[in-house]
DRENPA-3360 file (N, C-alpha, C; in nm, 2 decimals, always signed):
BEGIN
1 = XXXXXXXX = -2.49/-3.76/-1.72/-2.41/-3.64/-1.69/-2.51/-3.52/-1.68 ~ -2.46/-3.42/-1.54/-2.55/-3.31/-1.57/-2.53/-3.21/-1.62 ~ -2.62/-3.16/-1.72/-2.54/-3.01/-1.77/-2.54/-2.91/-1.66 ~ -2.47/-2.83/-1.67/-2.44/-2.67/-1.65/-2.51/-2.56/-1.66 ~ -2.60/-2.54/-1.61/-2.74/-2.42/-1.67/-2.62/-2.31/-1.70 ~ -2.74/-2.21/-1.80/-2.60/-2.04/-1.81/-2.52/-2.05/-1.74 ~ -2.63/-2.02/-1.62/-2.54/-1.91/-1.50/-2.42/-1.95/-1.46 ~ -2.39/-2.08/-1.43/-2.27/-2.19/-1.40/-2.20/-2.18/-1.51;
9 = XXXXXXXX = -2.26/-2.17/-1.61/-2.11/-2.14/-1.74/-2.03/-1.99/-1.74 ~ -2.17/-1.88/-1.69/-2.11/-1.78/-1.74/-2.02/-1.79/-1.59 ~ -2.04/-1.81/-1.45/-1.96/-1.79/-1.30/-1.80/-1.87/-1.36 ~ -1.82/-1.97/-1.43/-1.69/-2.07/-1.45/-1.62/-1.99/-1.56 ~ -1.67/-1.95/-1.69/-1.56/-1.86/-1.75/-1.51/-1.76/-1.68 ~ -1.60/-1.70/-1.63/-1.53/-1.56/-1.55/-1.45/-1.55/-1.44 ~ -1.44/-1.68/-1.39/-1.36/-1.74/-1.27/-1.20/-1.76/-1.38 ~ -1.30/-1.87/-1.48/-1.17/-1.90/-1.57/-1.05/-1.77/-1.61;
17 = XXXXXXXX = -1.16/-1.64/-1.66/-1.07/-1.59/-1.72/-1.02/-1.47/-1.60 ~ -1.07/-1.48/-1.47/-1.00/-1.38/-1.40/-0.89/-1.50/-1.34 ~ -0.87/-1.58/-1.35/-0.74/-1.71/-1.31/-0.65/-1.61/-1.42 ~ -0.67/-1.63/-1.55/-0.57/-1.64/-1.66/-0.53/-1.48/-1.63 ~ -0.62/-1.37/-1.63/-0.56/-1.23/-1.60/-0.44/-1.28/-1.48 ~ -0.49/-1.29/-1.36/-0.37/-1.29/-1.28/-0.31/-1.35/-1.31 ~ -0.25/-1.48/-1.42/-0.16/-1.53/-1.42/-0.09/-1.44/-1.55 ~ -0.13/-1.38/-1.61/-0.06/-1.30/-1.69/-0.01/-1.21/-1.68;
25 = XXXXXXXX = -0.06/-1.14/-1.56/+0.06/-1.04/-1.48/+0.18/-1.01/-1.44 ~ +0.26/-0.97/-1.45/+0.42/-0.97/-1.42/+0.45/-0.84/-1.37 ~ +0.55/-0.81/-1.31/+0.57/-0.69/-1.22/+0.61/-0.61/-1.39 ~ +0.59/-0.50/-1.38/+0.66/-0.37/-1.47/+0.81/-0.46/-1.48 ~ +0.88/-0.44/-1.59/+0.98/-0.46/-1.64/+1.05/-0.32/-1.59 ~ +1.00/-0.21/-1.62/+1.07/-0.09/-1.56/+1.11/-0.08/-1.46 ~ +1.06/-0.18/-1.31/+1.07/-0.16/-1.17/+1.20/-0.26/-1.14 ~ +1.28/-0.12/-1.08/+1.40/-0.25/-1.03/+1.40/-0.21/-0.90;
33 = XXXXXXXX = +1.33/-0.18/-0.80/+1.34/-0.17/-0.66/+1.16/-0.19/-0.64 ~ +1.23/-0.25/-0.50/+1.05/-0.30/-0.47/+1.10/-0.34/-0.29 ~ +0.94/-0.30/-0.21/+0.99/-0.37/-0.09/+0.86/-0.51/-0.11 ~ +0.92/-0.60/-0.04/+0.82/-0.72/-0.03/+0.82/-0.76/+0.12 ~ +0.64/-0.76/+0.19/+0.61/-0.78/+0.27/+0.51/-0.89/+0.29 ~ +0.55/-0.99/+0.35/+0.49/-1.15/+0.34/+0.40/-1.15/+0.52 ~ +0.29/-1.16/+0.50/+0.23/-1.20/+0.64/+0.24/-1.35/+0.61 ~ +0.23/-1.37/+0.77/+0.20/-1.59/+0.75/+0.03/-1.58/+0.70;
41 = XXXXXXXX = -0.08/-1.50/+0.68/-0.20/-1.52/+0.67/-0.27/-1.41/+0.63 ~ -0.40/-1.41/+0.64/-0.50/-1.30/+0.59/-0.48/-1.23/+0.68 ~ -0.51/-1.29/+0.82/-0.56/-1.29/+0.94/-0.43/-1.20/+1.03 ~ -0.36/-1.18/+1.00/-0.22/-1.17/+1.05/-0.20/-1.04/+1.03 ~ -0.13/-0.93/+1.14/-0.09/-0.83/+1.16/+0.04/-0.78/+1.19 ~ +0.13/-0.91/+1.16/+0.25/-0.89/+1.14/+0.31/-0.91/+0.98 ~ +0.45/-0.86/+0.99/+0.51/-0.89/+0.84/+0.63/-0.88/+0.85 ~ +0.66/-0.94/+0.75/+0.82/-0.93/+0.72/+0.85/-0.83/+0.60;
49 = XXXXXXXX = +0.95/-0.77/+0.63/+0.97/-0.66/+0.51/+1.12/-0.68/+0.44 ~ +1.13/-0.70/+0.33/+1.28/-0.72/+0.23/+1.27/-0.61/+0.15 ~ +1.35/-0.57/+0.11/+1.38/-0.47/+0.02/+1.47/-0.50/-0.06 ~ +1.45/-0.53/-0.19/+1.49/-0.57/-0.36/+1.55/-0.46/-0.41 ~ +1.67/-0.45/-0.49/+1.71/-0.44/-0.60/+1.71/-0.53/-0.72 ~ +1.69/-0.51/-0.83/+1.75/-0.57/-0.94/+1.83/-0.56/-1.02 ~ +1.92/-0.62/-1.03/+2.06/-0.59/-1.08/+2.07/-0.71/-1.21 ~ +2.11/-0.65/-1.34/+2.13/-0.76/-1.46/+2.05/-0.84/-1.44;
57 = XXXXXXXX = +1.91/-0.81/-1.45/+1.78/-0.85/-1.46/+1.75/-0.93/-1.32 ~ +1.83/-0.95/-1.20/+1.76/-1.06/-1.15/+1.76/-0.93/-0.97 ~ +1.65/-1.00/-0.91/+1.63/-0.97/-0.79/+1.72/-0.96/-0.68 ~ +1.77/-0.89/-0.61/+1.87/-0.95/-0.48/+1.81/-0.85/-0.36 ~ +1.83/-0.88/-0.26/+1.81/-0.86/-0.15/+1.88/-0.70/-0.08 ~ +1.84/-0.63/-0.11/+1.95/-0.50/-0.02/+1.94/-0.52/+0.12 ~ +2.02/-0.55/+0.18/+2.02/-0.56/+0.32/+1.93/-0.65/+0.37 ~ +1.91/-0.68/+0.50/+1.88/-0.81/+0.60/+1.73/-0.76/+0.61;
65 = XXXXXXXX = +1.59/-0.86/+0.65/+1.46/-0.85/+0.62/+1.42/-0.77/+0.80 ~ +1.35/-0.73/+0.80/+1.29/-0.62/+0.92/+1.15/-0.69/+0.92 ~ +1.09/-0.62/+1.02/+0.95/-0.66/+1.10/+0.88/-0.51/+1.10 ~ +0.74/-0.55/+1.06/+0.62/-0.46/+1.08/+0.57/-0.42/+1.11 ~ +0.43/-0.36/+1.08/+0.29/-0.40/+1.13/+0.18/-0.37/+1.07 ~ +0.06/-0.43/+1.05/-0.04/-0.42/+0.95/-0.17/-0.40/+1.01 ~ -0.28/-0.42/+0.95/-0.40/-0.37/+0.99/-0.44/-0.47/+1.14 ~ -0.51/-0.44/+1.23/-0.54/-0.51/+1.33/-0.63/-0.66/+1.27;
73 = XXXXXXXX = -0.71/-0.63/+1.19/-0.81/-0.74/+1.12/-0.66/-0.84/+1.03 ~ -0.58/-0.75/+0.97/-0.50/-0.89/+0.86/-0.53/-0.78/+0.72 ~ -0.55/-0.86/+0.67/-0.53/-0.83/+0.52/-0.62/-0.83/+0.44 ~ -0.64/-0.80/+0.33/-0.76/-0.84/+0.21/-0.70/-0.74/+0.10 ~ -0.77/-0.78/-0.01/-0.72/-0.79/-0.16/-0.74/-0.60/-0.17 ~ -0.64/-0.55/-0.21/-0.64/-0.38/-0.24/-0.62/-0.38/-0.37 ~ -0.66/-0.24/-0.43/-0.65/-0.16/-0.55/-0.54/-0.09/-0.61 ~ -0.44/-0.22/-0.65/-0.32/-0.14/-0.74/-0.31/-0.18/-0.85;
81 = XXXXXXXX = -0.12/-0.21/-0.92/-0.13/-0.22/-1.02/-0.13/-0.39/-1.07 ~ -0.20/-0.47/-0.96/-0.27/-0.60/-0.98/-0.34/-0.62/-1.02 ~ -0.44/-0.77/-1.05/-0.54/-0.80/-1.11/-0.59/-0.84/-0.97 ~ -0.70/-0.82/-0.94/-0.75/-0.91/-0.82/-0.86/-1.01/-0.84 ~ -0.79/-1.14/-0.82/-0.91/-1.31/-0.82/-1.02/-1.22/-0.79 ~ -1.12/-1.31/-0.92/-1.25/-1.32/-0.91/-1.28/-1.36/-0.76 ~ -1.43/-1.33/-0.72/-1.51/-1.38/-0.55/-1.44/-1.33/-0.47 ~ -1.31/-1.25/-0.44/-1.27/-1.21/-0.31/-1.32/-1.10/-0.24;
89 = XXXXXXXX = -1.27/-1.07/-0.10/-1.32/-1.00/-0.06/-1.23/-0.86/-0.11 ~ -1.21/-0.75/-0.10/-1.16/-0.66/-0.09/-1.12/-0.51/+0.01 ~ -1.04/-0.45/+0.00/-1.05/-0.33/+0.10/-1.17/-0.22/+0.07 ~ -1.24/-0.19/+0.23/-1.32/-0.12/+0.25/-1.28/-0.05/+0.38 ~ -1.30/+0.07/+0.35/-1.28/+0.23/+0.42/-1.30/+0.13/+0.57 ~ -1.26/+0.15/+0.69/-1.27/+0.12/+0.81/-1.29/+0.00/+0.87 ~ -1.24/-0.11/+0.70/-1.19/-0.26/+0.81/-1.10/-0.31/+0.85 ~ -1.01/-0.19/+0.89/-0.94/-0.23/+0.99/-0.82/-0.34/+0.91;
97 = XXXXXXXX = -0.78/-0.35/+0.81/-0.74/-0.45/+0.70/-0.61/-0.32/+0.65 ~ -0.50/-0.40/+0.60/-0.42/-0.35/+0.52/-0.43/-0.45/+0.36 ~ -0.47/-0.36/+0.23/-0.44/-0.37/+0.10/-0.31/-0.48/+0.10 ~ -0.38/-0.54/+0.04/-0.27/-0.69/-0.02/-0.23/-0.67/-0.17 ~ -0.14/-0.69/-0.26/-0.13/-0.67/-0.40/-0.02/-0.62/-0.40 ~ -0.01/-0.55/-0.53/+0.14/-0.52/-0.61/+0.06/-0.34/-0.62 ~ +0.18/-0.24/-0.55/+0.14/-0.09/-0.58/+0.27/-0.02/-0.53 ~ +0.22/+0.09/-0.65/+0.36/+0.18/-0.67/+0.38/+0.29/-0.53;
105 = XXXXXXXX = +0.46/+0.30/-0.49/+0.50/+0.40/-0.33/+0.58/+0.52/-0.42 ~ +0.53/+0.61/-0.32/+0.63/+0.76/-0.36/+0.55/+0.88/-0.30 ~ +0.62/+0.94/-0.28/+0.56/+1.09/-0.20/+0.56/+1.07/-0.07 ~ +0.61/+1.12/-0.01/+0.66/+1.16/+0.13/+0.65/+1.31/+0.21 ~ +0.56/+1.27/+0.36/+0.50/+1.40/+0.43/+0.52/+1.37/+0.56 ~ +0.62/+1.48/+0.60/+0.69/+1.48/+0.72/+0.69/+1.61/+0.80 ~ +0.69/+1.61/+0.94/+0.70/+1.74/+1.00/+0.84/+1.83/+0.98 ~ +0.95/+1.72/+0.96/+1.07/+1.86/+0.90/+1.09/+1.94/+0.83;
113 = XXXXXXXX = +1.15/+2.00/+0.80/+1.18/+2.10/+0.71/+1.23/+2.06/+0.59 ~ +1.33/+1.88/+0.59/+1.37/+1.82/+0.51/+1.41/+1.69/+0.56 ~ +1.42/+1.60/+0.49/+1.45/+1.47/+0.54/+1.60/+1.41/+0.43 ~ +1.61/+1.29/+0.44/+1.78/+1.23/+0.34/+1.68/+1.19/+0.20 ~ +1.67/+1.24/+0.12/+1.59/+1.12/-0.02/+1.66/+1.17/-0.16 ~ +1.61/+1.09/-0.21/+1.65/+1.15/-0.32/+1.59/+1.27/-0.37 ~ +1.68/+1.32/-0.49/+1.60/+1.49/-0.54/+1.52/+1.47/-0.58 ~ +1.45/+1.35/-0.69/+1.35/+1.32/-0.79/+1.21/+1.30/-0.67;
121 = XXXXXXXX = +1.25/+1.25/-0.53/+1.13/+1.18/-0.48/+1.08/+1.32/-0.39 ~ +0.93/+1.37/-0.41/+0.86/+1.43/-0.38/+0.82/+1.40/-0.22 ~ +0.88/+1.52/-0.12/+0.86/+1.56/+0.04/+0.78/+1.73/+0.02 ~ +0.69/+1.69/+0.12/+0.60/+1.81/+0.16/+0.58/+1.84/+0.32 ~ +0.66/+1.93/+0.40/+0.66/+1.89/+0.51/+0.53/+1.99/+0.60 ~ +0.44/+1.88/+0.63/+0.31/+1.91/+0.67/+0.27/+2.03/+0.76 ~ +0.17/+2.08/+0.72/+0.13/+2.23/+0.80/-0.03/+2.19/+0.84 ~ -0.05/+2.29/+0.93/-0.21/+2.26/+0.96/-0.29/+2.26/+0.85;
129 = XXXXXXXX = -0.29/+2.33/+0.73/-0.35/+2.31/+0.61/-0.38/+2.22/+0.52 ~ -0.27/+2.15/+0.55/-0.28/+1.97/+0.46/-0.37/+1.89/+0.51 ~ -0.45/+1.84/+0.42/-0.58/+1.76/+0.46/-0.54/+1.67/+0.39 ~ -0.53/+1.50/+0.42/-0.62/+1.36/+0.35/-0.69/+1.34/+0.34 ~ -0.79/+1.32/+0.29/-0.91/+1.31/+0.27/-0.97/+1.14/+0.28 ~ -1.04/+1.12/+0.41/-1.08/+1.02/+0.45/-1.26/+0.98/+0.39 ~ -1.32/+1.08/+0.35/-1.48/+1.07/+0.35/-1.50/+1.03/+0.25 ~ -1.52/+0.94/+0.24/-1.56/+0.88/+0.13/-1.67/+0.92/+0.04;
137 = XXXXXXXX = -1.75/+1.04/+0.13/-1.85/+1.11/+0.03/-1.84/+1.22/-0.05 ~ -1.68/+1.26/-0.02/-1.63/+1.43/-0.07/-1.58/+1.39/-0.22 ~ -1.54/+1.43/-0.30/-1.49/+1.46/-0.42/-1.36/+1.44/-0.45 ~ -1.32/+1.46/-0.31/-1.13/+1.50/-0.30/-1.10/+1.35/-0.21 ~ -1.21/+1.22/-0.21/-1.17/+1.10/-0.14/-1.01/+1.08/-0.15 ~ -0.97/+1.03/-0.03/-0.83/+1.01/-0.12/-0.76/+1.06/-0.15 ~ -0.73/+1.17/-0.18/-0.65/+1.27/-0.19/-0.59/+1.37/-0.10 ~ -0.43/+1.43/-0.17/-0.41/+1.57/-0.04/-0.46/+1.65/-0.11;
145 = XXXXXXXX = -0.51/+1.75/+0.03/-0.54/+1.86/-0.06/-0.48/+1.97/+0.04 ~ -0.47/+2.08/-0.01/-0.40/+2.20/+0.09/-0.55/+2.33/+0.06 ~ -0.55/+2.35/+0.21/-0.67/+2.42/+0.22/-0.54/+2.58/+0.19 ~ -0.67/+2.69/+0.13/-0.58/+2.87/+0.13/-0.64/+2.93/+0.27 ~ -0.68/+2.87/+0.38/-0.70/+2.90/+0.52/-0.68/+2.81/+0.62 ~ -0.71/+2.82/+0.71/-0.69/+2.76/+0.85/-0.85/+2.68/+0.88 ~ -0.79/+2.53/+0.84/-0.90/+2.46/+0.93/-1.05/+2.51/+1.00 ~ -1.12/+2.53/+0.94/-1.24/+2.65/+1.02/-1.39/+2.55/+1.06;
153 = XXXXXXXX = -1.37/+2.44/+1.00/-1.52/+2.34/+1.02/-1.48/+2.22/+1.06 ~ -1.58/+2.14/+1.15/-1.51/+2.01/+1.20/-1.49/+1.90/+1.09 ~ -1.57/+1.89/+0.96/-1.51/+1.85/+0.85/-1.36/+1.88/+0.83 ~ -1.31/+1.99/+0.79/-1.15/+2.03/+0.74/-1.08/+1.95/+0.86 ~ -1.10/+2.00/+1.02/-1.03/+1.93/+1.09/-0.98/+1.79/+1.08 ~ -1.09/+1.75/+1.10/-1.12/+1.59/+1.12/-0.99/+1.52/+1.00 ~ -0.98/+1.59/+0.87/-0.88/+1.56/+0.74/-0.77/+1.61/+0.79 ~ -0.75/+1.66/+0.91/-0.56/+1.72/+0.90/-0.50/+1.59/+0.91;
161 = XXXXXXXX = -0.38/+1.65/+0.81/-0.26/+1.52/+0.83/-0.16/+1.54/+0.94 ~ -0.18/+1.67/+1.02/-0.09/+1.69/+1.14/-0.21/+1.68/+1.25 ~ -0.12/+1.60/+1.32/-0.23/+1.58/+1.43/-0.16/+1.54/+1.58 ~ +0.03/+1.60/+1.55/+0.05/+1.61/+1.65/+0.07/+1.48/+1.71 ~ +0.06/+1.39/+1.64/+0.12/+1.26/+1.69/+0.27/+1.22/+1.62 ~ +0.35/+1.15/+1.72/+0.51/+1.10/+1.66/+0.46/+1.00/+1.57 ~ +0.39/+0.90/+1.55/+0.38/+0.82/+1.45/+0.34/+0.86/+1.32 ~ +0.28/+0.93/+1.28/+0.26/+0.99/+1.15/+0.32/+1.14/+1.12;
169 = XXXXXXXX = +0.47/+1.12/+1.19/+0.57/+1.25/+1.18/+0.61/+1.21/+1.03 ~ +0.62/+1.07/+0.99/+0.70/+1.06/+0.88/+0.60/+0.94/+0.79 ~ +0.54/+0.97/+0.64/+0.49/+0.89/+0.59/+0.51/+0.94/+0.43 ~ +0.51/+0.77/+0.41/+0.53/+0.76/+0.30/+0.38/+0.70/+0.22 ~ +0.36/+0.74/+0.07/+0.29/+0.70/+0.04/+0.28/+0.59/-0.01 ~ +0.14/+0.43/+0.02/+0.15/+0.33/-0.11/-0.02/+0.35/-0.18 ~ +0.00/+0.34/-0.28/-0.10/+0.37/-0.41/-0.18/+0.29/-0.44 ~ -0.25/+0.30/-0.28/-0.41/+0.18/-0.31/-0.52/+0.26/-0.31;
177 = XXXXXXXX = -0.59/+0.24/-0.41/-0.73/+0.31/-0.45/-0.72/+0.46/-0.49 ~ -0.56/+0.50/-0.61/-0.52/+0.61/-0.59/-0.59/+0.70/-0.69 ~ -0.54/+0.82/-0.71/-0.62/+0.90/-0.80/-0.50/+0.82/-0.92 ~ -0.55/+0.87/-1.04/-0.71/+0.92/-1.13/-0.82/+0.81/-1.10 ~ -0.82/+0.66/-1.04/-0.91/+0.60/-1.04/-0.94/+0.55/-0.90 ~ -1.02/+0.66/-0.77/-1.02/+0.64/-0.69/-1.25/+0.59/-0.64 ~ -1.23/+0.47/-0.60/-1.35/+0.43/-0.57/-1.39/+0.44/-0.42 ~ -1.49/+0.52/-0.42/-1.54/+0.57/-0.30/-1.62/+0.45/-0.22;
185 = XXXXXXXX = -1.49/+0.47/-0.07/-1.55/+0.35/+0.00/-1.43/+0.23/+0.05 ~ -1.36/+0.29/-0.10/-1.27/+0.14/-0.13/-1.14/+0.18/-0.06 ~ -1.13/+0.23/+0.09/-0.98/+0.27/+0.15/-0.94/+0.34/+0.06 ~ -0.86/+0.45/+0.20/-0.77/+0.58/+0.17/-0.69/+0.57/+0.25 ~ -0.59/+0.66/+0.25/-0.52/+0.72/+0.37/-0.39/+0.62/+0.40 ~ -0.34/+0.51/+0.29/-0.28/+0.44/+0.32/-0.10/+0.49/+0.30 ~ -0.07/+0.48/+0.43/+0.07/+0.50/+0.43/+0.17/+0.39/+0.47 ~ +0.30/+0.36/+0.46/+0.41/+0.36/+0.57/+0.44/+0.43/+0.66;
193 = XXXXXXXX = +0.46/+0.45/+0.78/+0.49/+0.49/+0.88/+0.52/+0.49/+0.98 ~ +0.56/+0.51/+1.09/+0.67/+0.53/+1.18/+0.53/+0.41/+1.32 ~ +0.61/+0.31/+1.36/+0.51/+0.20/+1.42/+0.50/+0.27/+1.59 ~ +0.38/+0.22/+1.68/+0.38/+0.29/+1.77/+0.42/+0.14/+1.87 ~ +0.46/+0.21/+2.01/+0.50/+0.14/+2.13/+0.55/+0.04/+2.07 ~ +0.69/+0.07/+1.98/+0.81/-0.04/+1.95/+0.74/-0.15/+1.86 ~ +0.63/-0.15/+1.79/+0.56/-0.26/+1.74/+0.46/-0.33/+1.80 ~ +0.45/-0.30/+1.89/+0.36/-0.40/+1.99/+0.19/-0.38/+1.98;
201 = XXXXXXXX = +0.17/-0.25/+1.87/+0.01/-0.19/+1.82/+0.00/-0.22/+1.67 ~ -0.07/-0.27/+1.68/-0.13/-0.31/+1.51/-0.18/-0.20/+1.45 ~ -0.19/-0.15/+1.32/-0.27/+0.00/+1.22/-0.43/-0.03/+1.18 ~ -0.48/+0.10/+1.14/-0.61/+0.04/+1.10/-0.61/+0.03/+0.94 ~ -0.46/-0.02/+0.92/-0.48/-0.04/+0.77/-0.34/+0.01/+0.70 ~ -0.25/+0.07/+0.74/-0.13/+0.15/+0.70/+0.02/+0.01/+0.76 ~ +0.12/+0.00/+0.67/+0.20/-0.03/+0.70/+0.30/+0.05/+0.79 ~ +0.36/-0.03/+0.93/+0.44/+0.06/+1.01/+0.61/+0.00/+1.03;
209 = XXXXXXXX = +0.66/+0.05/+1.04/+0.79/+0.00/+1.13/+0.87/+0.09/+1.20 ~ +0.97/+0.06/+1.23/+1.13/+0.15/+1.34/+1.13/+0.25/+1.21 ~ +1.13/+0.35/+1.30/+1.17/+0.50/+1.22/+1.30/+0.47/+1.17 ~ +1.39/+0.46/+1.24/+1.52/+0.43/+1.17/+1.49/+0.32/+1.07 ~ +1.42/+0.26/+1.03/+1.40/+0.16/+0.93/+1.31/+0.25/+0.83 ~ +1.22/+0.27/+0.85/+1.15/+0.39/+0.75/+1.25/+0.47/+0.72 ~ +1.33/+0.53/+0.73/+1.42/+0.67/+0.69/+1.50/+0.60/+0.62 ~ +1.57/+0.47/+0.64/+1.64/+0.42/+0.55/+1.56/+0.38/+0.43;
217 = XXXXXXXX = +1.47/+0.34/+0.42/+1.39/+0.27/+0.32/+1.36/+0.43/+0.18 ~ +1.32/+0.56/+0.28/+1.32/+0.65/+0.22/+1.42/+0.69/+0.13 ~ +1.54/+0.68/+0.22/+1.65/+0.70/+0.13/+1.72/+0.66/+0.01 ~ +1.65/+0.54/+0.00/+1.68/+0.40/-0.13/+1.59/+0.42/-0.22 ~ +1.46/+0.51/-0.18/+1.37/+0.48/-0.28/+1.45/+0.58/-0.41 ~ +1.44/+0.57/-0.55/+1.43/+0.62/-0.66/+1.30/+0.63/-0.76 ~ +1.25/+0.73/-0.76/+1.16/+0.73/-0.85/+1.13/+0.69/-0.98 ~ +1.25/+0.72/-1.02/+1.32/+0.68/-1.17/+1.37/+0.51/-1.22;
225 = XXXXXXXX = +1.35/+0.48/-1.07/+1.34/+0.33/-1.08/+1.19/+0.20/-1.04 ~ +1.09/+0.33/-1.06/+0.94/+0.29/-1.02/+0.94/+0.16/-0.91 ~ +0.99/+0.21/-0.80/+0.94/+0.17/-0.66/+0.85/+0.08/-0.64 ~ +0.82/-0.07/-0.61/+0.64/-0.10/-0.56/+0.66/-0.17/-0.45 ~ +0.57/-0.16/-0.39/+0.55/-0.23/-0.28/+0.48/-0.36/-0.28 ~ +0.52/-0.51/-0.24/+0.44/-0.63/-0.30/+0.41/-0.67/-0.15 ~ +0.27/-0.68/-0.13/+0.22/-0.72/+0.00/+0.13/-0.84/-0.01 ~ +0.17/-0.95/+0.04/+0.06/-1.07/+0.03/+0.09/-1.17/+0.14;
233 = XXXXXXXX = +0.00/-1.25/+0.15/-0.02/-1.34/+0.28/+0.09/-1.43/+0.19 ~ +0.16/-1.53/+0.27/+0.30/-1.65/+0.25/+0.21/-1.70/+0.14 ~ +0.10/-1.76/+0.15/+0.02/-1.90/+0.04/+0.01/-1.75/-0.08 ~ -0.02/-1.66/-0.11/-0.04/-1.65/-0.22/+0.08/-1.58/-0.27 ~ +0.19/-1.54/-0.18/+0.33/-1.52/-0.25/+0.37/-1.62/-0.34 ~ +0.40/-1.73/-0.25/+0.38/-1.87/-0.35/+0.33/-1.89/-0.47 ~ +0.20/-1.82/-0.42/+0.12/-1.92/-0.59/+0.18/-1.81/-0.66 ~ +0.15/-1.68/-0.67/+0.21/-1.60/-0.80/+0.35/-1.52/-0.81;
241 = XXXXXXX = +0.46/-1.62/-0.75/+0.62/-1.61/-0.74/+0.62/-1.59/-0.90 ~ +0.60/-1.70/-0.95/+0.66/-1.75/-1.08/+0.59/-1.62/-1.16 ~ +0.50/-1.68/-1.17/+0.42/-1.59/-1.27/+0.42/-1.43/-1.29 ~ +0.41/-1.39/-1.19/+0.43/-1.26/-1.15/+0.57/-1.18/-1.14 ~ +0.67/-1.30/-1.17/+0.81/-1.26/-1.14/+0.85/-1.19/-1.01 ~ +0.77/-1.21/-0.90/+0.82/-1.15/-0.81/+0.98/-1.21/-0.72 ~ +1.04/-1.13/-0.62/+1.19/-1.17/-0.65/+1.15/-1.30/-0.53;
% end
């Protein structure tokens, strides 16, 4: 028999024990609404979208499952309130990839004046001054920030969240790589939002659909009922159904 040098012991526990993290994971007990979006693959820029209730502890379906759209590349492993398997690959700022995992949604920025949501869920309706912050080299990665002037350097510009396009008239936020623990590099700017030419365009990373489908979705969210969004390719919905309690 051959032994195992260190290095092979220490790669096998750490494999071992990031197995047992993810399987010890379970959605928040606090969250009784959730949307779940299943691609067939990594590779895949479509999805199916369900939206969950839970009622007397068990999952049910609110209404009939809708169609999406996701990063042009597919998928890979993002930064929420999951464990992510040891060796994988993960989200990086401009591949073109939509964040896979379990993450909390809330906050909403739209060009109206007001939209249908609830009182508790936070709408800010966008002015030239609202920046997201894409650069992975600024301070404010990842975050909004609201400039006390008018856009003056091609930096500020470049961050406006109005830009004058109908697809990002209405977005909601999901909480991959968010603040307080935001890693530079590691994808920003990830929304829901309004899909372009009827579905038929893939995102460079943000989940889309039928505006009439987003507006409704807005209007169900409850904050008070901690919201998440569960995004995974069909094979690993599967493997962490049970474990994870997902519905």
């Amino acid at each position: 028999m051959q032994l195992m040098n260190s290095q092979n012991i220490i790669c096998a526990l750490f494999a071992f024990l990031s197995l047992a993290a993810a399987h010890a994971f379970e959605l928040p007990a606090r969250s009784s609404q959730c949307l779940v979006g299943i691609a067939d693959g990594w590779d895949r820029s479509t999805v199916t979208l369900t939206f969950y209730q839970k009622s007397s502890g068990k999952w049910q379906a609110d209404g009939a499952s809708w169609q999406g759209r996701l990063g042009k590349s597919g998928l890979v492993w993002g930064s929420g309130i999951h464990p992510v398997p040891a060796g994988v690959n993960t989200k990086k700022e401009g591949d073109w990839r939509s964040p896979a995992g379990v993450f909390t949604i809330g906050g909403v920025w739209g060009y109206q004046n007001s939209i249908k949501k609830n009182s508790n869920l936070f709408y800010r309706k966008i002015t030239s001054r609202d920046l997201w912050v894409e650069d992975s080299s600024s301070s404010q990665y990842n975050r909004h920030v609201i400039l006390d002037h008018e856009p003056a350097t091609s930096w500020e510009k470049n961050q406006q969240m109005k830009q004058n396009d109908a697809a990002h008239a209405l977005k909601l936020f999901i909480a991959h790589n968010a603040p307080p623990k935001v890693v530079p590099g590691a994808g920003s700017s990830i929304f829901f939002h309004i899909w372009r030419s009827g579905g038929s365009k893939p995102t460079a990373g943000c989940t889309t659909m039928d505006e009439a489908k987003l507006r409704l979705l807005i209007a169900k969210l409850d904050p008070a009922r901690y919201p998440l969004y569960i995004l995974l390719p069909k094979p690993e919905y599967q493997k962490f159904k049970v474990a994870w309690k997902l519905p």
